[in-house]
N, C-alpha and C positions, 0 to 999 in steps of 0.2 A: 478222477477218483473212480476205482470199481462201479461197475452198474449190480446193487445189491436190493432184494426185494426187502431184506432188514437192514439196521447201522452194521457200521465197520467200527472196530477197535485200532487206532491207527497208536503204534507205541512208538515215538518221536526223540531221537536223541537232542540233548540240549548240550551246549558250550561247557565245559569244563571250568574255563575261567573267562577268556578272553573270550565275547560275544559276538565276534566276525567270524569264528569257528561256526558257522551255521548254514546250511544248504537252502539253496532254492526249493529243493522240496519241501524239505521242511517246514519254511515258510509258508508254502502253498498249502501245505494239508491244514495248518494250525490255522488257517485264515478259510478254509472251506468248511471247516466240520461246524457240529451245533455247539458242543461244549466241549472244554477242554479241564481233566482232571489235573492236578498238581499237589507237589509235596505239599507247598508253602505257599498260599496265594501271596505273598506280598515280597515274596521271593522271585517267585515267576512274574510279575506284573512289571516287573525292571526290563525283562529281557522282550516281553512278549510288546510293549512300546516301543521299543528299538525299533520291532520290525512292523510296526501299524497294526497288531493283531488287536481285536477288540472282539474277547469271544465271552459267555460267560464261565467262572471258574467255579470249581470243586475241589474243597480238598479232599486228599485221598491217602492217608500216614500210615505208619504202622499200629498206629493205636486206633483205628476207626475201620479200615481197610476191611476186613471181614464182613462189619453191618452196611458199609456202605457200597460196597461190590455186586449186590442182587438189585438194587436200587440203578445203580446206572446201568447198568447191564437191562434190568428193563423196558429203560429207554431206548436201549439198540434196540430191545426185541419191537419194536412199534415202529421203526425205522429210521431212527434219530443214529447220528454218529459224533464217535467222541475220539481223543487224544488224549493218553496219558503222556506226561513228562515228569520229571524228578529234577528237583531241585538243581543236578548239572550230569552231565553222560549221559549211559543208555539206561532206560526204564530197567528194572527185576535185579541191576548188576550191584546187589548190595544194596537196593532201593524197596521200597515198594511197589505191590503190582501182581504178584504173585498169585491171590487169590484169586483177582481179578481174570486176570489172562487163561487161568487153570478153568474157571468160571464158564470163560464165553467160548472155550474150548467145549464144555463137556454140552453147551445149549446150541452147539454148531454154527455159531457165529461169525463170522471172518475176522482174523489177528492181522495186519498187515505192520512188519514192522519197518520204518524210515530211519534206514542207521545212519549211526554220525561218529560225536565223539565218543573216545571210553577212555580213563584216566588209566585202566591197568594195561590196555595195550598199545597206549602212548610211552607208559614207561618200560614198557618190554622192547617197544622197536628203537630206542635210544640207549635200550641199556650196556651192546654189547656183549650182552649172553647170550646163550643159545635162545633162539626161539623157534625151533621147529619141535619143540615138545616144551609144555610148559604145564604149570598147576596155578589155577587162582584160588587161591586160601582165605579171601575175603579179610573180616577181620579174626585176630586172631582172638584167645580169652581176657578177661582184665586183669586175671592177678596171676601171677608167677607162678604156683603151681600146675595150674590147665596150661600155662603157655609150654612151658618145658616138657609138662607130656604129651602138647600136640608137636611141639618140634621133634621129638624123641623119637615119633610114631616118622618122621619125615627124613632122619639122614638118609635112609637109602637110596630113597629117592635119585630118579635120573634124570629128572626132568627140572628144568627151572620153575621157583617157588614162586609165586608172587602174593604177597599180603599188600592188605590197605591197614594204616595205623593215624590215631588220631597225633597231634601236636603233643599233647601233656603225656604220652605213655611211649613216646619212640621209643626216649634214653633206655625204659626199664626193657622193651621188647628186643634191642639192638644185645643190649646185657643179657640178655636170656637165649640167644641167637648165638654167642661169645661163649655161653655156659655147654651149649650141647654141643654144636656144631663145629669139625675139624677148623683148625685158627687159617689154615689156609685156602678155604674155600672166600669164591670172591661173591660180592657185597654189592648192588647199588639200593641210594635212596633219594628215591625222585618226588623233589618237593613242589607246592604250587605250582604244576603242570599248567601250562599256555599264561601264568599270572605274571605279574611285575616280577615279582622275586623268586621268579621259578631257576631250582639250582638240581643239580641233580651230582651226589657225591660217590665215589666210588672209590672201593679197595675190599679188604678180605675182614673175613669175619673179626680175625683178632681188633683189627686198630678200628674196627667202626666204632665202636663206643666214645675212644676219642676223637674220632672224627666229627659225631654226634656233638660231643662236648664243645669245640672249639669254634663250632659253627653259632653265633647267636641266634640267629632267625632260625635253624635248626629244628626248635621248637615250634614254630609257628605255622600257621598254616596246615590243608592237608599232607599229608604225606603216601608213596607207595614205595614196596620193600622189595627190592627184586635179588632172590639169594641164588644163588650158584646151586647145582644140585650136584652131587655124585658124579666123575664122569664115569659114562657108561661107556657099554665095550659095542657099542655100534659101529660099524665102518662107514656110515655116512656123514657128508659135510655137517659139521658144527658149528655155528656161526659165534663160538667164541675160540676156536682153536685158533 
């Protein structure tokens, strides 16, 4: 670890699903520092026994994140250091952490990050699209008017889309993808990425819906969206031409 006169902020990517997805680094920092932050103490405490870690925990959510952020951060400032992790992937990506990190930035703290997994660009390098230019859209809105006007704001787009979508709202989001978007642009949706029933489906905007449909487990689990964009009028390789 850094020779620091304050803590270090170590942001530590966690397993997706499958918990062998995890680095020797990794390991070593979450087994060095004084404490380690987390979504979900009782989430994290599965993984963090796997590997012998025995540190003390903090949660750290979206609902608490703000008050609790000057507080550990003060601990760096005394020269304690900590680890955030997120319930699975890399910390900030759709996670919490933000304030935190933005935080120990502006009190010139050291961020060192220890990457690992990340579920959008596991299912971009499986997908078969392009991915030398892409967009992560996170999640999109709940109900069907904001989704259709954030897609509406996206056909031109040249780059490939990638959203996260929970299990109970693909169908309506895959449908609302079927409503804007040309029927022949192509479609994948990668399910429980590294889990037992990780499937990952593919074809074009029109038949996703039924694709969606005819699949049971479908519904289950997380899911990511990865849509085809516009082709643009580049002359370089494409990695879906």
């Amino acid at each position: 670890m850094p020779d620091n006169p304050k803590g270090i902020l170590y942001l530590v990517a966690t397993p997706i699903g499958n918990l062998s997805d995890f680095s020797y680094r990794a390991v070593a920092v979450l087994q060095a520092v004084d404490f380690i932050a987390c979504e979900d103490t009782r989430h994290s405490r599965n993984l963090l026994e796997r590997y012998a870690i025995s540190k003390p925990l903090t949660a750290l959510h979206e609902h608490n994140e703000d008050a609790v952020s000057t507080r550990l951060l003060d601990r760096l400032e005394k020269g304690e250091s900590m680890a955030l992790i997120s319930d699975s992937g890399t910390p900030l990506i759709n996670d919490p952490g933000f304030p935190l990190v933005s935080l120990a930035v502006e009190r010139g703290l050291l961020v060192v990050p220890i990457p690992g997994a990340c579920a959008l660009i596991a299912a971009l390098s499986a997908s078969a699209l392009a991915t030398d230019r892409f967009a992560f859209e996170g999640f999109p809105p709940r109900n069907t008017a904001a989704r259709c006007v954030l897609l509406q704001s996206l056909v031109e787009q040249t780059r490939t889309l990638i959203f996260y979508e929970s299990s109970h709202r693909i169908m309506e989001f895959v449908r609302d993808i079927a409503r804007v978007f040309p029927a022949e642009r192509r479609i994948v949706i990668a399910r429980e990425l590294t889990k037992l029933h990780e499937s990952m489906v593919r074809g074009t905007v029109a038949n996703a819906p039924s694709l969606v449909e005819s699949d049971p487990h479908m519904e289950k689990g997380s899911s990511s969206c990865c849509c085809k964009a516009r082709r643009s009028g580049r002359t370089t390789r494409r990695a879906d031409r």
